[in-house]
GUTORTOR-454847 format. One line per 4 residues: number of its first residue (from 1); for each residue x, y, z of C-alpha. Coordinates in steps of 0.02 Angstrom, whole numbers, always signed. Layout:
NUM) X,Y,Z  ...
END
This chain:
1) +6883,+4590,+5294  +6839,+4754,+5253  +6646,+4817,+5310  +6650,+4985,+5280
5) +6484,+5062,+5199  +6524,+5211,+5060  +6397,+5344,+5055  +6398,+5468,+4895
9) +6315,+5635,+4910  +6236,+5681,+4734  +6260,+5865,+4713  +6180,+5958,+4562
13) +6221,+6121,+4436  +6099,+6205,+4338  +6162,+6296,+4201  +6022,+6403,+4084
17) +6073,+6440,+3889  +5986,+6574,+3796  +6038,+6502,+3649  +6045,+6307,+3628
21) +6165,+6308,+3487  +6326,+6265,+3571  +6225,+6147,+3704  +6302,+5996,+3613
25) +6487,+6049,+3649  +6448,+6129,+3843  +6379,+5923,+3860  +6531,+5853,+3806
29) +6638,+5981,+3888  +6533,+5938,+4073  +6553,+5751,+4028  +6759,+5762,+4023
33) +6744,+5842,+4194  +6837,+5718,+4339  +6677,+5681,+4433  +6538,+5729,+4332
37) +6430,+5562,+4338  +6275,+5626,+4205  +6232,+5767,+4096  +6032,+5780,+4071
41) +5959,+5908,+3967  +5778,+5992,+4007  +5693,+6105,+3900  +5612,+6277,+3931
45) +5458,+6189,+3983  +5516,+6111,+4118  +5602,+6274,+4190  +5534,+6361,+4374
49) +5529,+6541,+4318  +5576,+6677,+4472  +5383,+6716,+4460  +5339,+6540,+4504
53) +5452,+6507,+4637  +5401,+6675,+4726  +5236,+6604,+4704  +5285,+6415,+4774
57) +5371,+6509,+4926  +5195,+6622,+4957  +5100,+6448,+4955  +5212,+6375,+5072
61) +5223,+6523,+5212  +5018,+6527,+5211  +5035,+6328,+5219  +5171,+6330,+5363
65) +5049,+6488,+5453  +4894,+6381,+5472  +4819,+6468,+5320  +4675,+6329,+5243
69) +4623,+6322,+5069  +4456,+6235,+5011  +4429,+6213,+4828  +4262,+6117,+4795
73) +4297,+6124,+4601  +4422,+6128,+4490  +4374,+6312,+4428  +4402,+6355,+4610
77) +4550,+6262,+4603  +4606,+6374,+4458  +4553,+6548,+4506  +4642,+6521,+4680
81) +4794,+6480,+4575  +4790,+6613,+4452  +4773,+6727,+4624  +4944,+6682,+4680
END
């Protein structure tokens, strides 16, 4: 009896259209591809921007130095945000 356990490793490509029109075709072409298991579509809105993720890596070199933030409100909150 065979026992062996399969693990898959799920790897991911982002692809970014300026123009959506042929984004029906580019799914179906991805889809015909030997080992392409799901094509999901995410709007603009749901994009990291190269701003943001400088901003996400700034946050997380102050976080990983020791560096404390204290926000008693949410305006606080905000301006400290904004300041990134």
């Amino acid at each position: 009896m065979d026992t062996r356990t399969y693990t898959s490793q799920t790897n991911q490509v982002i692809v970014t259209l300026e123009d959506g029109a042929a984004l029906s075709e580019i799914r179906k072409a991805l889809l015909l591809i030997r080992g392409v298991a799901a094509v999901r579509v995410a709007h603009g809105d749901n994009m990291v921007t190269p701003a943001l993720r400088t901003k996400i890596r700034k946050a997380r070199k102050e976080s990983s130095d020791g560096e404390t933030i204290v926000c008693s409100t949410p305006e606080e909150m905000q301006q400290y945000f904004d300041s990134l």
